[in-house]
Backbone as CSV, one residue per row, in Angstrom:
resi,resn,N_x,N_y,N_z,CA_x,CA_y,CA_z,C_x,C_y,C_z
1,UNK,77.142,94.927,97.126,78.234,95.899,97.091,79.500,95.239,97.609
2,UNK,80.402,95.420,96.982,81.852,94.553,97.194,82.752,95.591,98.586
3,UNK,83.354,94.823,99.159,83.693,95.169,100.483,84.857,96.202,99.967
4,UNK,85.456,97.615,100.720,85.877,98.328,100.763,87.445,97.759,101.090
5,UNK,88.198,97.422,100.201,90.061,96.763,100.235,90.564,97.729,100.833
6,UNK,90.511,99.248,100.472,91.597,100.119,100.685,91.885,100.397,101.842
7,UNK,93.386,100.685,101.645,94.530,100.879,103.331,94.590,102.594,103.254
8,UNK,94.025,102.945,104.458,94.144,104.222,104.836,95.506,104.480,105.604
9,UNK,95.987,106.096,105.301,96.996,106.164,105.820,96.989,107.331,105.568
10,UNK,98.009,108.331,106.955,98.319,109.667,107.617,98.956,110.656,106.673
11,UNK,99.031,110.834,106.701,100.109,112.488,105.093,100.222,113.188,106.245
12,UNK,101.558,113.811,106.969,101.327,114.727,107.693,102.460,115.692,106.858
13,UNK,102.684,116.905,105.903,103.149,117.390,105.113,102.847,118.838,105.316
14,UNK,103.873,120.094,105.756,103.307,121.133,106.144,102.897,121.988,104.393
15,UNK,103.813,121.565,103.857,103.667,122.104,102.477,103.122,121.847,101.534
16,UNK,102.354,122.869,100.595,100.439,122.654,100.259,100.499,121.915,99.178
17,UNK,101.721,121.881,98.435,101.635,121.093,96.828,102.419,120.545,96.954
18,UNK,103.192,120.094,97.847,103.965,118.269,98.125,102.843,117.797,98.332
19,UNK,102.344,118.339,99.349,100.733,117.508,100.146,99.859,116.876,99.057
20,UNK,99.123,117.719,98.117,98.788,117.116,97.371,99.261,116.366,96.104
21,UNK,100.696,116.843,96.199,101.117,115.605,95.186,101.330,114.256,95.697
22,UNK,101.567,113.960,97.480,101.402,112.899,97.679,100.019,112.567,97.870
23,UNK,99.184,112.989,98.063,97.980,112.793,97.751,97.292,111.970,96.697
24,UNK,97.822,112.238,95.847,97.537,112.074,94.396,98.350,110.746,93.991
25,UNK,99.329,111.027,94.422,100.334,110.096,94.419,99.495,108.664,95.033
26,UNK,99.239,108.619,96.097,98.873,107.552,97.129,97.709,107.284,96.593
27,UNK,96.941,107.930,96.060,95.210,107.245,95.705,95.490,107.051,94.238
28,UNK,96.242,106.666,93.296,96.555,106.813,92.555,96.784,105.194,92.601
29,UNK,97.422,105.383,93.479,98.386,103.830,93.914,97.348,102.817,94.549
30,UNK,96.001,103.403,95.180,95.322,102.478,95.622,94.740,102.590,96.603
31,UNK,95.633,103.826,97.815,95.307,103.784,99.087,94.432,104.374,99.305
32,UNK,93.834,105.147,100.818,92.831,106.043,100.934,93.830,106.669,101.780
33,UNK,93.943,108.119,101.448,94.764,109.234,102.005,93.970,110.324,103.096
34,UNK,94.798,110.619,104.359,94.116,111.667,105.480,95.378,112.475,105.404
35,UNK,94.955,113.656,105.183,96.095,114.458,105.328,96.055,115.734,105.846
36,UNK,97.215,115.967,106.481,97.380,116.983,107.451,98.376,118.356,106.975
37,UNK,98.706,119.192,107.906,99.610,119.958,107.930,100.489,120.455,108.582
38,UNK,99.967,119.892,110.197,100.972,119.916,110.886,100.691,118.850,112.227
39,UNK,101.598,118.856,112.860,101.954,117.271,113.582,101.072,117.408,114.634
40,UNK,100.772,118.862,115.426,99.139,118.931,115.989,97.818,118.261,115.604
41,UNK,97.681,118.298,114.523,96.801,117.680,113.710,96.637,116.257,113.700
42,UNK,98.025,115.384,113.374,98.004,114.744,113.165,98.013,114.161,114.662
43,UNK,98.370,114.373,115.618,98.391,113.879,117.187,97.087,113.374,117.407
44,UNK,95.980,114.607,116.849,94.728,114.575,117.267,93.873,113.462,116.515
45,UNK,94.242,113.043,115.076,93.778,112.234,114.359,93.870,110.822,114.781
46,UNK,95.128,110.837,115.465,96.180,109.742,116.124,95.085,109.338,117.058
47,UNK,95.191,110.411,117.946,94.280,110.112,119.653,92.968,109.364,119.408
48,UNK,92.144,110.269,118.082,90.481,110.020,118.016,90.418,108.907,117.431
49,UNK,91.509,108.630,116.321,90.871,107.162,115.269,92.043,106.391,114.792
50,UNK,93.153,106.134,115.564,94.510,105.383,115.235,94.173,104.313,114.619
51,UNK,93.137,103.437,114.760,92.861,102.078,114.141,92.627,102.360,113.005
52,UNK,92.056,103.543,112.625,91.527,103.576,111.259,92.690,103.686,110.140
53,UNK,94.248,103.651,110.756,94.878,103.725,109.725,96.142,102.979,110.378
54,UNK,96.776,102.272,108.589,97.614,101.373,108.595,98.970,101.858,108.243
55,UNK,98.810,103.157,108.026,100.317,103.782,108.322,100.352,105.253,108.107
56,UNK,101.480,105.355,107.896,101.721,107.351,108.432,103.002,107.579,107.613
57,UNK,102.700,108.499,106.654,104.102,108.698,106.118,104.244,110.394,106.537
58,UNK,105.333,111.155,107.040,105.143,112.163,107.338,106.638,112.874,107.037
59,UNK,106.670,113.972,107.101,107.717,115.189,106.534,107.986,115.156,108.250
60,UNK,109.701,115.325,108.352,110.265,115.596,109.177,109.970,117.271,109.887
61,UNK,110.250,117.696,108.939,110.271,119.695,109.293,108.814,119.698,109.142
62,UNK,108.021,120.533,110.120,106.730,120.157,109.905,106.369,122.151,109.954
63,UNK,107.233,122.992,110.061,107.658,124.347,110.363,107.192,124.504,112.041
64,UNK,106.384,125.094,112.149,106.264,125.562,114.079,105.350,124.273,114.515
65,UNK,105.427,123.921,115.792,105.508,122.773,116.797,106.103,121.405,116.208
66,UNK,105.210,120.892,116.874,106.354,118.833,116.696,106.647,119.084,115.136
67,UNK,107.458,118.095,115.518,108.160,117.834,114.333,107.724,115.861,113.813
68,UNK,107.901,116.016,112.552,107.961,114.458,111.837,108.148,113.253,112.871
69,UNK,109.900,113.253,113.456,109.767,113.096,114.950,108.861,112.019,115.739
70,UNK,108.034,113.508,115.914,107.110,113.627,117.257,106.385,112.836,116.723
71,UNK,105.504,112.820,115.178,104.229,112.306,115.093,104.565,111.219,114.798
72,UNK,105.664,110.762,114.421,106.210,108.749,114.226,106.591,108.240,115.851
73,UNK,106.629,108.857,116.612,106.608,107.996,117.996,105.015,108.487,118.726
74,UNK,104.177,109.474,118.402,102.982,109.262,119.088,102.300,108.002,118.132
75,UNK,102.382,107.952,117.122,102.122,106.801,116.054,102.196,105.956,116.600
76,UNK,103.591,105.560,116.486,103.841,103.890,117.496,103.499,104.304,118.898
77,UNK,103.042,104.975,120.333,102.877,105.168,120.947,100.922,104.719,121.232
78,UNK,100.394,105.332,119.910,99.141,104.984,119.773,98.800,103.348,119.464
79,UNK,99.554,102.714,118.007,99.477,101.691,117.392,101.100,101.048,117.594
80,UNK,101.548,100.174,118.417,103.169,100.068,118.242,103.866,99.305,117.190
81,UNK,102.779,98.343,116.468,103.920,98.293,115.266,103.353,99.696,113.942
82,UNK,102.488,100.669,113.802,102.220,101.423,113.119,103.141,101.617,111.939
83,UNK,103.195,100.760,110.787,104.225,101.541,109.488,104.926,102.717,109.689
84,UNK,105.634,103.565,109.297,105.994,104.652,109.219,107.065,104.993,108.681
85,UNK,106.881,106.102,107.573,107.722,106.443,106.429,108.007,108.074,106.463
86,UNK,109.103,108.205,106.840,109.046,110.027,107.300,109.913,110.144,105.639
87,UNK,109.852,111.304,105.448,110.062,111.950,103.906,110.956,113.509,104.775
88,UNK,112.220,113.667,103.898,112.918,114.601,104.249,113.890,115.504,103.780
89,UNK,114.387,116.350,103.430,115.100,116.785,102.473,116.502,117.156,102.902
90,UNK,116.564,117.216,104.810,117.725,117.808,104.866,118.261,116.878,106.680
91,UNK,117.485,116.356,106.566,117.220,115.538,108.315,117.697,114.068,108.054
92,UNK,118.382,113.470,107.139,118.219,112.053,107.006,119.601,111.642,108.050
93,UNK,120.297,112.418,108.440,121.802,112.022,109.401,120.538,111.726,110.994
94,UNK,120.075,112.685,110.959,119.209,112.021,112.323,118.041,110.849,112.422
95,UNK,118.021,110.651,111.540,117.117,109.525,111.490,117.489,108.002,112.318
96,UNK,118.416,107.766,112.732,119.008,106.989,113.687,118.793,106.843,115.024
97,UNK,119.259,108.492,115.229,118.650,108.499,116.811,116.951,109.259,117.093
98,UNK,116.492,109.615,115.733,115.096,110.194,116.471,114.100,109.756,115.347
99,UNK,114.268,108.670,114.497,113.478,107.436,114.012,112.796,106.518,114.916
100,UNK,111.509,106.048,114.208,111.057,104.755,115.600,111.564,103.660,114.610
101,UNK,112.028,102.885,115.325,112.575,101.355,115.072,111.468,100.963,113.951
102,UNK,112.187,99.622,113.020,111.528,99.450,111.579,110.711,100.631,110.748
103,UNK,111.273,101.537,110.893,110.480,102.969,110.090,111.646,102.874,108.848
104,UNK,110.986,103.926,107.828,111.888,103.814,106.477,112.085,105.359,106.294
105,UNK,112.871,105.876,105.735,113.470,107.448,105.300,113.610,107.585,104.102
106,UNK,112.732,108.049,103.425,112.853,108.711,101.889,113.259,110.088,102.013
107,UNK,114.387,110.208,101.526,114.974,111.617,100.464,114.726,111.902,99.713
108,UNK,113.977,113.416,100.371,113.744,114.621,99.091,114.888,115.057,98.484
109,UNK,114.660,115.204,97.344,113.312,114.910,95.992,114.010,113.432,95.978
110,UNK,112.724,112.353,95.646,112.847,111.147,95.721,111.714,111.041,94.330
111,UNK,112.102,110.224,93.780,110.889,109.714,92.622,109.553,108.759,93.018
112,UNK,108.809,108.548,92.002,106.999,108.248,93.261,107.414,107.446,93.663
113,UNK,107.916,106.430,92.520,108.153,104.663,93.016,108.347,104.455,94.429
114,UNK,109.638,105.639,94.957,110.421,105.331,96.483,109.544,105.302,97.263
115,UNK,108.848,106.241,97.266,107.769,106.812,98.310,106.848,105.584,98.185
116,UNK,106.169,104.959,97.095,105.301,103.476,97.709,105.820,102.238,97.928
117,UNK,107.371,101.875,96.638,107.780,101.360,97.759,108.014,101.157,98.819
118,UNK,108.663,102.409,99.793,108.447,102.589,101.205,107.453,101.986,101.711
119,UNK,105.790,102.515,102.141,104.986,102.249,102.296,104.637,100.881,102.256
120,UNK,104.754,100.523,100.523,104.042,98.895,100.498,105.242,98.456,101.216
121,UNK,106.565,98.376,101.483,107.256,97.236,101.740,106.542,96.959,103.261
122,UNK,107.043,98.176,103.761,106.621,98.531,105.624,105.271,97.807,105.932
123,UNK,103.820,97.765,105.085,102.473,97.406,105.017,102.853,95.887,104.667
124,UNK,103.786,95.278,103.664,103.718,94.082,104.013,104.389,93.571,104.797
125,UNK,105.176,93.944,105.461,106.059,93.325,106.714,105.283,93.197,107.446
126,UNK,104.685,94.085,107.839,103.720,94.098,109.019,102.312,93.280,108.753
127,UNK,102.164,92.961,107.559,101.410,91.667,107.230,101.395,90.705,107.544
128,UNK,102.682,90.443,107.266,103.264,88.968,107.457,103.597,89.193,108.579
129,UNK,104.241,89.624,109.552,103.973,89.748,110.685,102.782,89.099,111.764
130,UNK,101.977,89.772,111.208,100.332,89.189,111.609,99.816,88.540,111.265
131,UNK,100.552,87.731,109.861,99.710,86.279,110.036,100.899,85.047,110.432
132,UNK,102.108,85.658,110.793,102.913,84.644,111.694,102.602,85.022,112.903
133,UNK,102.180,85.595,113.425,101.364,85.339,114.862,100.168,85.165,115.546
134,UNK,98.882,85.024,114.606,97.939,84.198,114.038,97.897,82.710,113.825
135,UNK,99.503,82.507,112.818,99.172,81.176,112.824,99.972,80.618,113.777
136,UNK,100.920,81.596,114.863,101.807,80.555,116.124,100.555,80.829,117.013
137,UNK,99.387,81.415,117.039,98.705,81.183,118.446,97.206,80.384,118.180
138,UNK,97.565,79.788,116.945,96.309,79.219,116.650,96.403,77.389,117.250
């Protein structure tokens, strides 16, 4: 049996048919998708199994408690270089001061491409990343 490639990653999306259109969207593309509905959720997914995933793309407005926000700094808080791609329709002026550093901002309505570009670029930075510091401590 051939070893399991796919990159898992967070959907935290309060709304039921964005959700699954990124859903669809993302396994479509290759990945393996966990998805949520609100940033509670996703805290808790964070706490129990952060390793198990290589990034987090999440909706800013998440409607009642944390917000998008919240779950891209418990993210890097859990994993600190953690990818992260928040998706937004009306929040992109704050993304400056309440973004985590190297994170990316797609605007709603955005076409699919943006949304994996996002993702893959962020997943290979952080690639290469890790094998330039692999090969400086080898």
């Amino acid at each position: 049996m051939a070893e399991d490639l796919s990159v898992q990653l967070l959907l935290v999306e309060d709304d039921h048919l964005l959700r699954l259109d990124a859903e669809e969207l993302l396994t479509e593309n290759g990945f393996k998708v966990t998805s949520v509905s609100t940033g509670e959720e996703a805290f808790k997914l964070l706490d129990e199994a952060s390793s198990q995933f290589a990034g987090v793309i999440t909706d800013i407005r998440l409607g009642k408690g944390a917000s998008g926000w919240a779950v891209g700094r418990h993210a890097r808080e859990c994993l600190a270089a953690i990818p992260v791609v928040y998706v937004t329709a009306d929040s992109a002026a704050e993304w400056t001061s309440h973004g985590v550093p190297n994170s990316i901002l797609v605007q709603k309505p955005f076409v699919p491409a943006q949304l994996i570009a996002a993702i893959s670029g962020l997943l290979n930075d952080a690639s290469m990343a890790n094998a330039g510091q692999a090969t400086a401590s080898s």
